[in-house]
C-alpha positions as CSV (number, residue, x, y, z in Angstrom):
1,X,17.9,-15.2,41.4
2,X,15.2,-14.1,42.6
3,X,14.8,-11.0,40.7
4,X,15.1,-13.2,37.6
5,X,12.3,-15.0,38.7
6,X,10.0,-12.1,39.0
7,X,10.9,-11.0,35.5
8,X,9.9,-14.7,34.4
9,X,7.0,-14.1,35.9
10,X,5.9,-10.4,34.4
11,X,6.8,-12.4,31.3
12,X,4.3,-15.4,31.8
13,X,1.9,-12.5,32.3
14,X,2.4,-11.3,28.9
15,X,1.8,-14.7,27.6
16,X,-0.8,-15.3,29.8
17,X,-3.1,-12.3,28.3
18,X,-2.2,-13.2,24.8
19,X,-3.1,-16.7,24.7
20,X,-6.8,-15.4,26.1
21,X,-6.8,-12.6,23.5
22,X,-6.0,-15.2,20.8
23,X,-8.6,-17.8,22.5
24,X,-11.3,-15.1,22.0
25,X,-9.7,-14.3,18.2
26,X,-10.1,-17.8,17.3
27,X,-13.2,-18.4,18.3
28,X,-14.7,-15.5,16.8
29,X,-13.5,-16.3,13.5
30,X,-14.6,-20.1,13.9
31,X,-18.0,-18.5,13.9
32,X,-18.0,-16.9,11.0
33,X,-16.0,-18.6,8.4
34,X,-17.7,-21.1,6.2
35,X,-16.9,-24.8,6.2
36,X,-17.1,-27.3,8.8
37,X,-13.0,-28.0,8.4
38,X,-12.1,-24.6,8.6
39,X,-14.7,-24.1,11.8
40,X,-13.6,-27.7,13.0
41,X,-9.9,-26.1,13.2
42,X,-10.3,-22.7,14.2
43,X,-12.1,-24.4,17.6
44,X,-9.4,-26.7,18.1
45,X,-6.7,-24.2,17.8
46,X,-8.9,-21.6,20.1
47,X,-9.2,-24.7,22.9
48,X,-5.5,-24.7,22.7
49,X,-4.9,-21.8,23.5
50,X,-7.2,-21.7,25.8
51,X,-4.9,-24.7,27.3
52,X,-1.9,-22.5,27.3
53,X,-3.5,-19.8,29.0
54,X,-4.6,-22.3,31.6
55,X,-1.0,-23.3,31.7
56,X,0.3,-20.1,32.5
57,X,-2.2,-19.4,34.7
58,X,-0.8,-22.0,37.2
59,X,2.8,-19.6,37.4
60,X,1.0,-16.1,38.0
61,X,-2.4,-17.6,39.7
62,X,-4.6,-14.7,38.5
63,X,-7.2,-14.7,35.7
64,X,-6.2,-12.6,32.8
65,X,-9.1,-10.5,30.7
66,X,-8.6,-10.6,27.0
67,X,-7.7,-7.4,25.0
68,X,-10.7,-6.2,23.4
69,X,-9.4,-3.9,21.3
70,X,-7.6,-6.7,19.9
71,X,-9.8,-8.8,19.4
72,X,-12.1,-6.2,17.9
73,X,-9.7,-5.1,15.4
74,X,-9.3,-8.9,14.1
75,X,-12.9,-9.0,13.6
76,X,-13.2,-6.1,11.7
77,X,-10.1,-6.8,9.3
78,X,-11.9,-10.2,8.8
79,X,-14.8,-8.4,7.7
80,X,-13.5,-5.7,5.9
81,X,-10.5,-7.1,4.4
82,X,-11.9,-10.7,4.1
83,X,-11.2,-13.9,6.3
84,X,-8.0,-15.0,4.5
85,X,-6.4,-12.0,5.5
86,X,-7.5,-12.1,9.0
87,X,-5.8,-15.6,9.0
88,X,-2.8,-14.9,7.4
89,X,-2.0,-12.1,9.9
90,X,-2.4,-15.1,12.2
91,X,-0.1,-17.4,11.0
92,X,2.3,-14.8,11.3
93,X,1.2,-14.3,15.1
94,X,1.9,-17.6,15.8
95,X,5.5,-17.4,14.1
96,X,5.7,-14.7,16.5
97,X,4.6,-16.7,19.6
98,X,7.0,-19.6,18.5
99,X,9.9,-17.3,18.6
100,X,9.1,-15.7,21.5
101,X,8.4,-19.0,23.4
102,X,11.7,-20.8,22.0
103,X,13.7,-17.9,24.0
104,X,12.0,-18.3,26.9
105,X,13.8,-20.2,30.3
106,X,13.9,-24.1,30.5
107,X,12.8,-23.8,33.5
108,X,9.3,-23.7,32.6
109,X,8.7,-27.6,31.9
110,X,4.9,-27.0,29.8
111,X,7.1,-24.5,27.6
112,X,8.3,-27.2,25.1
113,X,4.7,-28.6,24.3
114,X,3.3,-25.4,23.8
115,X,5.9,-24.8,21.5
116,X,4.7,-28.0,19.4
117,X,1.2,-26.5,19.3
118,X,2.1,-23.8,17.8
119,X,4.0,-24.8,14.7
120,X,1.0,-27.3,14.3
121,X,-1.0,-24.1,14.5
122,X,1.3,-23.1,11.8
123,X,0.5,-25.8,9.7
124,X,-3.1,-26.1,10.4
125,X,-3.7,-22.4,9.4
126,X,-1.6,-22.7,6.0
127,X,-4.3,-25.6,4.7
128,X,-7.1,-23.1,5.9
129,X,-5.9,-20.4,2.7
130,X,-7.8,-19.8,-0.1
131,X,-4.9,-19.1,-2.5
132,X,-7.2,-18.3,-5.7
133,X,-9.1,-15.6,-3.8
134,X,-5.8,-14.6,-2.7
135,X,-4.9,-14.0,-6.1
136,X,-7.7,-12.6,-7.0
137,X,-7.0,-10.0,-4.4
138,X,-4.1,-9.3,-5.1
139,X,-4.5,-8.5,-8.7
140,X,-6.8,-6.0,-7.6
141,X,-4.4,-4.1,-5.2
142,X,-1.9,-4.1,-7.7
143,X,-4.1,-2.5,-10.5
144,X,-4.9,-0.1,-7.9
145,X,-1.4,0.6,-6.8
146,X,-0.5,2.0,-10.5
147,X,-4.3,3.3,-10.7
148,X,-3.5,5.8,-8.1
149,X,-0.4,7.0,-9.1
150,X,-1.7,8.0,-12.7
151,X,-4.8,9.4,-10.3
152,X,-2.2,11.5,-8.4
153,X,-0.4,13.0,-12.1
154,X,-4.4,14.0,-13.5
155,X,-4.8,15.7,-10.4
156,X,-1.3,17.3,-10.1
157,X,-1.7,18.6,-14.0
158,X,-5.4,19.9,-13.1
159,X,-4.3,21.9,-10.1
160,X,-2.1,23.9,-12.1
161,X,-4.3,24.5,-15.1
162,X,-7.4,24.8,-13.8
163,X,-7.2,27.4,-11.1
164,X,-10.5,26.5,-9.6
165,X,-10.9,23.8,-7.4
166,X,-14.3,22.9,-8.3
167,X,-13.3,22.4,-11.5
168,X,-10.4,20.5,-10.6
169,X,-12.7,18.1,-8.4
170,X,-15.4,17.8,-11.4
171,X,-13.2,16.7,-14.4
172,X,-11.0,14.3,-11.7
173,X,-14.0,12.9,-11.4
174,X,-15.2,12.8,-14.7
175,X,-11.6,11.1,-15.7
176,X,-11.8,9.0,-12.7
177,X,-14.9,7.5,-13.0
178,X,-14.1,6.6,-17.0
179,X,-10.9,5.4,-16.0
180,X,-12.9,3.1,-13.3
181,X,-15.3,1.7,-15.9
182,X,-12.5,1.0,-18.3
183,X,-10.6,-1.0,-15.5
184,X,-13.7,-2.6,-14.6
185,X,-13.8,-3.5,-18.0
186,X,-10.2,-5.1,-18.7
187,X,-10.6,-6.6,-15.3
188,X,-13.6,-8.9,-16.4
189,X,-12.1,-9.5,-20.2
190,X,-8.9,-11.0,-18.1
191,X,-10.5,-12.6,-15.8
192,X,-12.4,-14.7,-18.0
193,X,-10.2,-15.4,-20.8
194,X,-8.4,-17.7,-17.9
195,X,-9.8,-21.1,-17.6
196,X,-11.0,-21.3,-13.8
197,X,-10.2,-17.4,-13.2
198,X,-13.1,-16.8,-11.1
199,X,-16.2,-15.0,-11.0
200,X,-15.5,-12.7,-14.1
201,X,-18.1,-10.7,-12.9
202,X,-17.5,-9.8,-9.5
203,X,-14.2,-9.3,-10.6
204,X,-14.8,-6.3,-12.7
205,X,-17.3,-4.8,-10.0
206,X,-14.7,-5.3,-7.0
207,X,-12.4,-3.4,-9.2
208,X,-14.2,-0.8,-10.5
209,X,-16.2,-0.3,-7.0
210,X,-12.5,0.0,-5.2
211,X,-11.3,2.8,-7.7
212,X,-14.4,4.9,-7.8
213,X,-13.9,4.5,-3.9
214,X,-10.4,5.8,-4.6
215,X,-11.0,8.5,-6.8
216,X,-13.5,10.0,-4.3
217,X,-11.5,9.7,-1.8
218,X,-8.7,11.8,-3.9
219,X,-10.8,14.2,-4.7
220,X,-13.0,15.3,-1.9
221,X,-9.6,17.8,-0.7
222,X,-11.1,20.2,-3.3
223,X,-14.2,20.2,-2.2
224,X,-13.5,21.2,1.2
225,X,-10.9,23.4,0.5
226,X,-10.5,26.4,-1.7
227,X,-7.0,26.9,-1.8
228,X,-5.7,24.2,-4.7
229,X,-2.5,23.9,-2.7
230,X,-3.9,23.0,0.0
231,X,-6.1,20.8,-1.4
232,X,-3.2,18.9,-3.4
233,X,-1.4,18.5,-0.5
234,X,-4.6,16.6,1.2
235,X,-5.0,14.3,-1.7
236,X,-1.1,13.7,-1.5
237,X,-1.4,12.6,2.1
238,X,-4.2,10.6,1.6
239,X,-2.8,9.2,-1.5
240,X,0.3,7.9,0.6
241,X,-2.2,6.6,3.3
242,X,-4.2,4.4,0.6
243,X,-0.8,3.3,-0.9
244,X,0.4,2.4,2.4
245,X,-2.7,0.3,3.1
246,X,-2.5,-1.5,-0.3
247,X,0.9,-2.6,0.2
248,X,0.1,-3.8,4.0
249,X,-2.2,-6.2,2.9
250,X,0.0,-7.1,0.0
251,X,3.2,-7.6,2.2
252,X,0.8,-9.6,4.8
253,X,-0.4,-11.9,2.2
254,X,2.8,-12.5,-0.2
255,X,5.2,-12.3,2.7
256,X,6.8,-9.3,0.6
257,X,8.8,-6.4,2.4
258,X,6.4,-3.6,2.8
259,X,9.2,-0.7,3.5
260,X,10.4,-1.7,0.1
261,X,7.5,-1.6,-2.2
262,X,5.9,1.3,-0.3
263,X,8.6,3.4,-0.8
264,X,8.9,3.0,-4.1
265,X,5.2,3.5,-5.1
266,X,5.6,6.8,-2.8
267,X,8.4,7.6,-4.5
268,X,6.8,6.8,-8.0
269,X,3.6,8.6,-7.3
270,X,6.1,11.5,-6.1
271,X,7.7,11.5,-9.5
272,X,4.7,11.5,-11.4
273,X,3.3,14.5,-9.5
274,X,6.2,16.5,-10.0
275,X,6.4,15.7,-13.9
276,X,2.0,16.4,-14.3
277,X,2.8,19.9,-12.4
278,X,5.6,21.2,-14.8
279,X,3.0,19.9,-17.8
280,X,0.3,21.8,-16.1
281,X,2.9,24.8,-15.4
282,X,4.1,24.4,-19.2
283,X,0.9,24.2,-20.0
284,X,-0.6,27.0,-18.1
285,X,2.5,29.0,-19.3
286,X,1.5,28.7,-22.7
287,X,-2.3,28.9,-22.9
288,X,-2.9,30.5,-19.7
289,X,-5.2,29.8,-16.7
290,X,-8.2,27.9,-18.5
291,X,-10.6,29.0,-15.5
């Protein structure tokens, strides 16, 4: 019995540390998120779990430090990726934590009411989203998603044509940029041809901005290296990386699988690679090496 009770307690000191993590998560973001509601509920949910940490201090009667790394990383995916993002990842924290608590021993008597809190933490966080700008993000991640993959086929198709890989890196460019501009383009025509679409505007620059981000990011392999397959198979690996980022923060947001849709974009970027190299090679075959 008494080992049992030890494990409860290595347990409660799991808890323990994540309810002051989370206190230090929640009150960073109550700072910089705009709206006195949204502040207003952020500091309650941060005193609570402050409370639960207070509550499990009374089992293990030692302080707990946050994890700063933690907490660091929330911050910066707030900033980067924007705060709806940061809150949605979250919700799904708490989920977690109500889980996680619902298993956990009668014997502990506070376990119930910190159970309670946290749906209500559920609930509180779901009025805090900003589902238009959600939209709006997501629209842009999935233009991106099939952005990349014809990205991926230009560059596959150059590698095996052009058999320098400056040139390859200069007219990826060239194409990517146009193709950027063109996106930014039919991004601002759709987003204001819907009444109460959003800022038209900044729609077109997000998306242009992120693909021009994108394209460099493709293309600097061939800069660095000399060897085109080595360079291809840089841009491939960093192509996956991007794609698995995009459909992170899509799964996150949505609550859609992300094993599912980043396989198949893998896949599908995959497939288009391997049909733009026998076009090159046909190509190539036919004409000859251009440079």
């Amino acid at each position: 019995m008494k080992k049992g009770r030890d494990f409860d307690i290595r347990g409660v000191a799991v808890f323990q540390k994540s309810e002051i993590t989370e206190h230090e998560i929640y009150k960073n973001l109550a700072k910089r998120v705009r709206g006195l509601k949204s502040r207003r509920i952020l500091s309650q949910i941060a005193d609570d779990e402050m409370r639960h940490y207070n509550v499990w201090k009374t089992y293990t009667r030692q302080d707990a430090a946050p994890n700063r790394v933690r907490v660091w990383v929330f911050t910066f995916v707030s900033i980067v990726f924007g705060f709806t993002f940061a809150i949605k990842l979250m919700e799904n924290n708490e989920k977690r934590a109500h889980l996680l608590y619902s298993r956990f021993p009668g014997s502990f008597k506070e376990v119930n009411g910190i159970i309670r809190d946290e749906e209500e933490h559920e609930q509180a966080l779901q009025m805090l989203f900003d589902e238009e700008r959600l939209q709006y993000a997501g629209s842009v991640i999935f233009t991106l998603n099939n952005a990349l993959v014809e990205l991926m086929g230009v560059l596959a198709g150059l590698t095996f044509v052009l058999q320098n890989s400056r040139a390859v890196a200069l007219t990826a460019s060239i194409t990517g940029i146009a193709a950027a501009f063109s996106m930014g383009a039919s991004s601002y025509i759709a987003t204001a041809s819907v009444p109460g679409g959003g800022n038209a505007l900044v729609a077109a620059l997000s998306t242009g901005f992120a693909y021009i981000l994108t394209v460099l990011l493709l293309i600097a392999p061939y800069f660095i290296f000399n060897d085109l397959v080595r360079s291809f198979g840089a841009s491939l690996f960093l192509a996956v990386v991007i794609i698995g980022l995009f459909n992170y923060y899509i799964s996150v947001v949505r609550l859609l699988s992300f094993k599912s849709r980043f396989l198949q974009m893998v896949m599908l970027s995959a497939t288009v690679a391997a049909l733009s190299f026998l076009a090159g090679y046909l190509i190539r075959f036919a004409f000859g090496p251009v440079l």
